[in-house]
KOLRO-42702 format. One record per residue (C-alpha): residue in one letter; z, x negated, y. Coordinates in steps of 0.1 Angstrom, whole numbers, plus 5000, padded with zeros to 4 digits. Each point is the difference from the previous one (the first is absolute). Layout:
// KOLRO-42702
aZXY ...
***
This chain:
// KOLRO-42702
x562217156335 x498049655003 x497950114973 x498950335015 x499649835034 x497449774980 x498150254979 x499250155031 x499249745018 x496350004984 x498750315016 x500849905032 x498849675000 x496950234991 x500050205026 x500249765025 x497549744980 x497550065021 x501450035038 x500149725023 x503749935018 x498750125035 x497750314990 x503250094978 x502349975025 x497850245025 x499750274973 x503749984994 x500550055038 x497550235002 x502050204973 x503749965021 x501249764971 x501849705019 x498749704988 x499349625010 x498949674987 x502249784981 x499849685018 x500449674989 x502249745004 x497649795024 x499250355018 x503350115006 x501249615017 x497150085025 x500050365005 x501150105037 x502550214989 x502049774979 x499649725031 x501350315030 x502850064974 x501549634998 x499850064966 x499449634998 x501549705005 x499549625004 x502949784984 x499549595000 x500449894967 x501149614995 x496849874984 x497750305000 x500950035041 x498950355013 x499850294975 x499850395006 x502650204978 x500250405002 x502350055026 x503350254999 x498850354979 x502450205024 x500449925042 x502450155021 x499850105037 x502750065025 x499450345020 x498749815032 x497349864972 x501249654998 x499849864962 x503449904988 x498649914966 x501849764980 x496849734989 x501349714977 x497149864982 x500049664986 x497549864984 x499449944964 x502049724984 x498249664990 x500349944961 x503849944990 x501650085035 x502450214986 x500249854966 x503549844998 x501950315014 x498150184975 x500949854973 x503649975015 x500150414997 x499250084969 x502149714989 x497049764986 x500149595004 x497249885017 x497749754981 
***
């Protein structure tokens, strides 16, 4: 399948060789095709609908102090529109936090 996917992939970088992203987004609108822009990573942190979402959050971090993770992929809502949901980020761990209990677990000696 991977092969077939990849012999084809040269006509179409062909075809769309010579389009620029917005002209070829219009034209695919034009024609009822849904399309949009892959975004990147930078783009999506900023964008206003990833920030109206919540779907970020801030953590504080023990040396690094404030970071911004992805937040929770799923939120829930009561009827009456309160969130109930359940956010339990923690931060990255600094190099051999967990390195004992590790070790511990899959029955190693630490060095």
């Amino acid at each position: 399948m991977n092969a077939q996917r990849a012999a084809s992939r040269d006509p179409v970088e062909r075809a769309f060789a010579g389009w620029g992203a917005d002209d070829l987004l219009e034209r695919l609108h034009e024609m009822g095709i849904p399309a949009g822009r892959v975004r990147t990573l930078d783009e999506v942190c900023t964008w206003e609908q990833t920030l109206s979402q919540g779907a970020l959050i801030d953590v504080t971090h023990e040396t690094l102090g404030t970071l911004t993770l992805p937040g929770p992929p799923l939120r829930c809502f009561e009827p009456s529109r309160q969130e109930r949901t359940w956010i339990r980020h923690r931060p990255p761990p600094i190099l051999d936090q967990y390195r004992e209990p590790a070790l511990r677990w899959v029955g190693a000696e630490a060095s």
